[in-house]
C-alpha beads as a LAMMPS data file, in Angstrom:
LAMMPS data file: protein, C-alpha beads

223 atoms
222 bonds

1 atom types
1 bond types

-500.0 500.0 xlo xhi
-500.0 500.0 ylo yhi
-500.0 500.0 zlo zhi

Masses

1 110.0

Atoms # bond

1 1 1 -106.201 264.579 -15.346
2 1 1 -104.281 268.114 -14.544
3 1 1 -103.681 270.542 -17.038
4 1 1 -101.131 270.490 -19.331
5 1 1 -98.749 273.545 -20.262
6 1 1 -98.599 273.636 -24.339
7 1 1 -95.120 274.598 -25.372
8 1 1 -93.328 273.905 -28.935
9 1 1 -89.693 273.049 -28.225
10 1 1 -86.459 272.985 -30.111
11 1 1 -84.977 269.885 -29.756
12 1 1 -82.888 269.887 -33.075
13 1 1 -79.707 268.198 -32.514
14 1 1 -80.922 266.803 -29.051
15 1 1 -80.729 263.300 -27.811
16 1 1 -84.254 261.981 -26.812
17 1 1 -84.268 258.778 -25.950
18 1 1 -87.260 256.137 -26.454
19 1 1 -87.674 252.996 -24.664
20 1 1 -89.931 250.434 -26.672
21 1 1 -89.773 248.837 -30.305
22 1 1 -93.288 248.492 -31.352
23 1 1 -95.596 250.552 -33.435
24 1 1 -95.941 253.096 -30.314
25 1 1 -92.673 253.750 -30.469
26 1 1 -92.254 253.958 -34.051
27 1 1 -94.912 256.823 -34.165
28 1 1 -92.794 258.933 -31.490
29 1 1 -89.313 258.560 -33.419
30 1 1 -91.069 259.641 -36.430
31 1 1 -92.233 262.967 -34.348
32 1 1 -88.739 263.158 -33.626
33 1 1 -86.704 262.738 -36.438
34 1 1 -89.271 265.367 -37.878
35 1 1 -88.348 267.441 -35.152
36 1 1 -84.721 266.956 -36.391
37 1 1 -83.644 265.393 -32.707
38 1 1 -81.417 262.675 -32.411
39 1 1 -82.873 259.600 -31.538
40 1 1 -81.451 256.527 -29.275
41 1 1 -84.128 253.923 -29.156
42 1 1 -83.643 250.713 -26.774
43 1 1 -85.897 247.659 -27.200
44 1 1 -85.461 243.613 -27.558
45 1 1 -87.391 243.784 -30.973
46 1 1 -87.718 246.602 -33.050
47 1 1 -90.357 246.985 -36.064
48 1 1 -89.235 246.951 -39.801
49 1 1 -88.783 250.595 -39.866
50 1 1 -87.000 251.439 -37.200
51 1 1 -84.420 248.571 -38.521
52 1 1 -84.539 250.813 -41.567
53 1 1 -83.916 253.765 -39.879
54 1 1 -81.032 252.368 -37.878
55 1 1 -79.452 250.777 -40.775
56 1 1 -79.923 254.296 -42.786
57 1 1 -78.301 255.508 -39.673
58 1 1 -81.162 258.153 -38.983
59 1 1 -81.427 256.344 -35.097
60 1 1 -78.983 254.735 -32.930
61 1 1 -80.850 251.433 -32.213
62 1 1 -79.845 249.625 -28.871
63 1 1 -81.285 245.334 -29.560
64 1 1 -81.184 245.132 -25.620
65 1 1 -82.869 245.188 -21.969
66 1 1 -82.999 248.891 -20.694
67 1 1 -80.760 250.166 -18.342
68 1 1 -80.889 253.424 -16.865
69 1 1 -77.611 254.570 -18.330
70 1 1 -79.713 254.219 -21.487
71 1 1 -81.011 257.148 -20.646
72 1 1 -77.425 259.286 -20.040
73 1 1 -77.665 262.842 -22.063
74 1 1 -81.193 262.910 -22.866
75 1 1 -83.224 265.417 -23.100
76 1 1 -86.634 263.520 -23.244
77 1 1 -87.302 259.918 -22.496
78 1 1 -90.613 258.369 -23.998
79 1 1 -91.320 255.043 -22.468
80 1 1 -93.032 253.167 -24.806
81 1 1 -93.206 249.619 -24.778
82 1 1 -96.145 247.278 -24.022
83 1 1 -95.234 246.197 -20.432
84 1 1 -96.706 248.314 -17.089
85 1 1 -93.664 247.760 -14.990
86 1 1 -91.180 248.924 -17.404
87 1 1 -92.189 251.781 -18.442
88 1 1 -92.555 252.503 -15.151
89 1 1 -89.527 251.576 -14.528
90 1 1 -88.331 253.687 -17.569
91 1 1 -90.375 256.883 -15.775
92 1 1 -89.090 255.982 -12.605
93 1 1 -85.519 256.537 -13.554
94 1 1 -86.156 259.935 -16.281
95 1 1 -87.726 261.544 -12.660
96 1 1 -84.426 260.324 -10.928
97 1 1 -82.424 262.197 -13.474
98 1 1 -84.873 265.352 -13.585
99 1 1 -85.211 264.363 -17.308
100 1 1 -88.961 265.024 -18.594
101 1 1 -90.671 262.142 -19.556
102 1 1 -93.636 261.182 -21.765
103 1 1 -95.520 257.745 -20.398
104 1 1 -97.463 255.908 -23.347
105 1 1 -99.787 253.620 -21.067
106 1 1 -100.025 255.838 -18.117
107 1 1 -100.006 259.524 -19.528
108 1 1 -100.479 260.989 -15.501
109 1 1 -97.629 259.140 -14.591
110 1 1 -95.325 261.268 -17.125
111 1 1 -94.260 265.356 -17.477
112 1 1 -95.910 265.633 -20.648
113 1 1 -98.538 264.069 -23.664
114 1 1 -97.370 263.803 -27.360
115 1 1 -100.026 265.765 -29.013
116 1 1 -101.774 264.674 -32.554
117 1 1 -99.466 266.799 -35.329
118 1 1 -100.140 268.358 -38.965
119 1 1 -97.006 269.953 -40.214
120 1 1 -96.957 272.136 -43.658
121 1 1 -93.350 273.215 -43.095
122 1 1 -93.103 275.598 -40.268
123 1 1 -96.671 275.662 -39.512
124 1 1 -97.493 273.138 -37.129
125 1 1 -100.790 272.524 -35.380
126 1 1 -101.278 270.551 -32.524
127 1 1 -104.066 268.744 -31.061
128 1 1 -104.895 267.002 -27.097
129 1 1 -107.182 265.949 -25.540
130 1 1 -105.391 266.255 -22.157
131 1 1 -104.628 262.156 -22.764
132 1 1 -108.661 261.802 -22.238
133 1 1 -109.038 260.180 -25.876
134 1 1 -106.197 260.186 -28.380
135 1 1 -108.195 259.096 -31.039
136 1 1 -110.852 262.203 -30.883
137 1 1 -107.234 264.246 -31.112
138 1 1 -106.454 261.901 -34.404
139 1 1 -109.521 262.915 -35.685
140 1 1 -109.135 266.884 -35.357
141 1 1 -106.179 266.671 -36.897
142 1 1 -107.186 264.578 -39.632
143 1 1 -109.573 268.073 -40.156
144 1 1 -107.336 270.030 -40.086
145 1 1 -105.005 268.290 -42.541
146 1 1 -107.759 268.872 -44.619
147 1 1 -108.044 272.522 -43.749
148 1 1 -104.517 273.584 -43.791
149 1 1 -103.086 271.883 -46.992
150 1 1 -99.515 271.760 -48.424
151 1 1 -100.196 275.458 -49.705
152 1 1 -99.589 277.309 -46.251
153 1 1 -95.843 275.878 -46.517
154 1 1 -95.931 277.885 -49.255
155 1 1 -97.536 280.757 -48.052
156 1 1 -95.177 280.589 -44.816
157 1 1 -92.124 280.533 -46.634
158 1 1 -93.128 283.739 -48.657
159 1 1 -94.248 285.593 -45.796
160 1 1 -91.594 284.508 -43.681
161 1 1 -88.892 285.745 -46.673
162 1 1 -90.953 289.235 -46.898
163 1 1 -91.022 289.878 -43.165
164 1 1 -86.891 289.400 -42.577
165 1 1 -87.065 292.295 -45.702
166 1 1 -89.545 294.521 -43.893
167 1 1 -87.427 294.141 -40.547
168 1 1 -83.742 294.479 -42.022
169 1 1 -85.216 298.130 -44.160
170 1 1 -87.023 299.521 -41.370
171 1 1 -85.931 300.835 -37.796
172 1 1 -86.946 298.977 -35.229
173 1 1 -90.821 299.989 -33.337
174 1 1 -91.094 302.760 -36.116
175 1 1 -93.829 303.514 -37.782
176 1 1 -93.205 302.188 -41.079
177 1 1 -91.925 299.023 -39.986
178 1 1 -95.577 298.502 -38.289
179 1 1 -97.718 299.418 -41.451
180 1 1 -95.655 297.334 -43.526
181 1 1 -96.306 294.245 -41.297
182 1 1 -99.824 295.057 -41.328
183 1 1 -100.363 295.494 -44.929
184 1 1 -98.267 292.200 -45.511
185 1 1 -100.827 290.418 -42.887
186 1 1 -103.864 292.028 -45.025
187 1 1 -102.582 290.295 -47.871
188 1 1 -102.664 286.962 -46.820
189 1 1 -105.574 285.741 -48.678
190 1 1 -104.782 287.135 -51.602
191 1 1 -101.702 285.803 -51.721
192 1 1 -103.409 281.959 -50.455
193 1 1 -105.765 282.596 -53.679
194 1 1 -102.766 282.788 -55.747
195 1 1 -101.287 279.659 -54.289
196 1 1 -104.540 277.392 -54.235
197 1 1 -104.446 278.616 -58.394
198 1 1 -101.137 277.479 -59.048
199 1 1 -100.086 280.890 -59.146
200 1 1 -96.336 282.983 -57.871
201 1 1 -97.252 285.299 -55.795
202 1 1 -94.144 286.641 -54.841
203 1 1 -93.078 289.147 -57.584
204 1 1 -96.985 290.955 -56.817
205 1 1 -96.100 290.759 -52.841
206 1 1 -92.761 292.102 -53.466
207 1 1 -93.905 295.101 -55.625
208 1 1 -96.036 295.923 -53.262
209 1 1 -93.719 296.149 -50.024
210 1 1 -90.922 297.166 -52.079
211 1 1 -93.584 300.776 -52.894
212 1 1 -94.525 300.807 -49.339
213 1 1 -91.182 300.719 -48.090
214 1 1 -90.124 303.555 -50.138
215 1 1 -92.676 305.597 -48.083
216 1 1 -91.061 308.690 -46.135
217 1 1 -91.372 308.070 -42.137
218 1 1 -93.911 310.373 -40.700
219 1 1 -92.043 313.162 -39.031
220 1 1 -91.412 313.501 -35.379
221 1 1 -95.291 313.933 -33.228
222 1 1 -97.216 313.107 -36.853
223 1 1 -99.863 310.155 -36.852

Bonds

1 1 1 2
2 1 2 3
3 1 3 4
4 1 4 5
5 1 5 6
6 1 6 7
7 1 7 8
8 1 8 9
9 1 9 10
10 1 10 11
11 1 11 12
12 1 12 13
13 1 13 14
14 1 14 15
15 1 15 16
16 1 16 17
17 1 17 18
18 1 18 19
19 1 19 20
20 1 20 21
21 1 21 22
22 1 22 23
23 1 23 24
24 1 24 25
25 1 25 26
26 1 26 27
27 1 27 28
28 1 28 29
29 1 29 30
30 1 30 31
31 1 31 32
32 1 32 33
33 1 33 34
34 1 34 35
35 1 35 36
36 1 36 37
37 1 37 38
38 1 38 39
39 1 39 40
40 1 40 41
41 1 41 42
42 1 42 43
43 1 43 44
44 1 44 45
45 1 45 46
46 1 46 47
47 1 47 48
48 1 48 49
49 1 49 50
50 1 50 51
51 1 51 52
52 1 52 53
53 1 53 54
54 1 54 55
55 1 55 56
56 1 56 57
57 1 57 58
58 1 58 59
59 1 59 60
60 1 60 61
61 1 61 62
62 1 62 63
63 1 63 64
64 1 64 65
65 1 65 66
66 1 66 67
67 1 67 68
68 1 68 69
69 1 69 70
70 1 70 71
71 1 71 72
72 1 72 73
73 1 73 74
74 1 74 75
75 1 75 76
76 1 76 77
77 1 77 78
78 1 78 79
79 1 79 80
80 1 80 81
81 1 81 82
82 1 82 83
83 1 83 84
84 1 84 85
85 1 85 86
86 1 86 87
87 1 87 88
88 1 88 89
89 1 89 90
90 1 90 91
91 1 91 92
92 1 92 93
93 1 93 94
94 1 94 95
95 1 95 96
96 1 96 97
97 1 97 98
98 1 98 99
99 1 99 100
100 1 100 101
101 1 101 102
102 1 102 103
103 1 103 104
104 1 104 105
105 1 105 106
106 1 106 107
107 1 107 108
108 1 108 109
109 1 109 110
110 1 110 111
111 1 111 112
112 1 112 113
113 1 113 114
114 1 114 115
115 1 115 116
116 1 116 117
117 1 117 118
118 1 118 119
119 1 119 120
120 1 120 121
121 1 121 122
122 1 122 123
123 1 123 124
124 1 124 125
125 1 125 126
126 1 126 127
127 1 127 128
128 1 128 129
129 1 129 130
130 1 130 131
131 1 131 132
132 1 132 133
133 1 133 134
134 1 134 135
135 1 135 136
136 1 136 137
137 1 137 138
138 1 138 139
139 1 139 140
140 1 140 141
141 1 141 142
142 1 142 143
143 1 143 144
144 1 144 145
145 1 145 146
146 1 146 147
147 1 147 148
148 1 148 149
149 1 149 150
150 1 150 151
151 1 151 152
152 1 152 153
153 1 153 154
154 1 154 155
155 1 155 156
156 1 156 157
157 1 157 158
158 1 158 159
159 1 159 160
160 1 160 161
161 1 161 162
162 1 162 163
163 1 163 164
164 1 164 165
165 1 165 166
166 1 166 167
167 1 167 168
168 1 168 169
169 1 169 170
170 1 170 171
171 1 171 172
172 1 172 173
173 1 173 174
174 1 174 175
175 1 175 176
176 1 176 177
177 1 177 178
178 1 178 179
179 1 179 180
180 1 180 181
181 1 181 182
182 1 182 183
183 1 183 184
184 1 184 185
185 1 185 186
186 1 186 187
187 1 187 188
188 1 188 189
189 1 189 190
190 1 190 191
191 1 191 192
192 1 192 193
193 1 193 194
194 1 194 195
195 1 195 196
196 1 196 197
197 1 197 198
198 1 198 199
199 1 199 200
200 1 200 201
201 1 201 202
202 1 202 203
203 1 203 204
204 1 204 205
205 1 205 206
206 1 206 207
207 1 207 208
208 1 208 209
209 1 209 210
210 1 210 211
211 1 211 212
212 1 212 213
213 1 213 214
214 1 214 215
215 1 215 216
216 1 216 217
217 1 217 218
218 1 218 219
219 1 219 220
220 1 220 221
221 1 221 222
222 1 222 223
């Protein structure tokens, strides 16, 4: 197998396309509707929940043969269904269009592999195996999910809401601005401790960059 390139894209708001109905298929619309694309999926039979999603209108479900117009707008193309010559087909006609394209049964014959996922909000963490063995990527992740529980989507959002403060009240590269960061960084276990005990850390956090940020910058050629 070649290497792979790992790269988190934004695809909110962006058509992907997936040809196939069955539980394959299901498990890359879920990726996507995480993702917050929108989905067109285009099969002859479709799984329970995918016929839920399409009748809660989350995906446009197309109950027919695949066509390479299908695939008109896309942005990615998963081909997904359980016959060889269609989805080759399916990644025969993505490459016509210069559209990247992810290849279920054949993961060589595609642009790129659908890694195993653990989100906790923003935090995401991704796991392949180069499409050697899917299931040994499962089973990382299934650590990690253990590892990283719903308490860093916690911890993200409070850092993330701290940092925008440090960088809106401090100039940008000065000195200041880079201390703050660091001491906010430094706290990050603390502030995990806090979480894991059903604590708020925020008001403690906050004190604490609010009286660092009240620091005088060091003056022009001090350390």
């Amino acid at each position: 197998m070649r290497p792979f390139y790992p790269i988190l894209l934004d695809i909110s708001d962006q058509l992907c396309v997936v040809i196939g109905g069955g539980p394959v298929a299901e498990r890359r619309v879920s990726g996507l509707l995480d993702a917050h694309a929108r989905v067109r999926v285009v099969c002859l039979t479709a799984t329970e929940r995918l016929q839920q999603w399409a009748a809660m209108g989350c995906i446009e479900l197309r109950m027919e043969p695949f066509q390479p117009a299908h695939l008109d707008d896309a942005m990615l193309v998963f081909a997904a269904t359980n016959e060889r010559a269609l989805n080759e087909w399916v990644a025969r006609s993505a490459k016509e269009r210069n559209l990247l394209v992810n290849v279920a049964d054949a993961p060589e014959q595609g642009h790129f592999i659908v890694p195993s996922v653990v989100r906790r909000g923003d935090l995401c963490l991704c796991v392949g195996t180069g499409g050697q063995q899917p299931k040994l990527a499962a089973q990382i992740a299934d650590e990690l999910a253990e590892r990283y529980g719903t308490e860093y989507e916690k911890l993200l959002q409070l850092l993330g809401k701290l940092r925008t403060e440090i960088l809106s009240a401090t100039p940008t590269n000065s000195p200041l601005r880079q201390e703050a960061l660091e001491r906010l960084h430094a706290q990050t276990p603390k502030l995990l401790a806090m979480i894991r005990a059903g604590l708020d850390p925020e008001q403690e956090a906050r004190a604490a960059l609010n009286y660092l940020l009240r620091q005088p910058l060091p003056k022009e050629g001090q350390q």
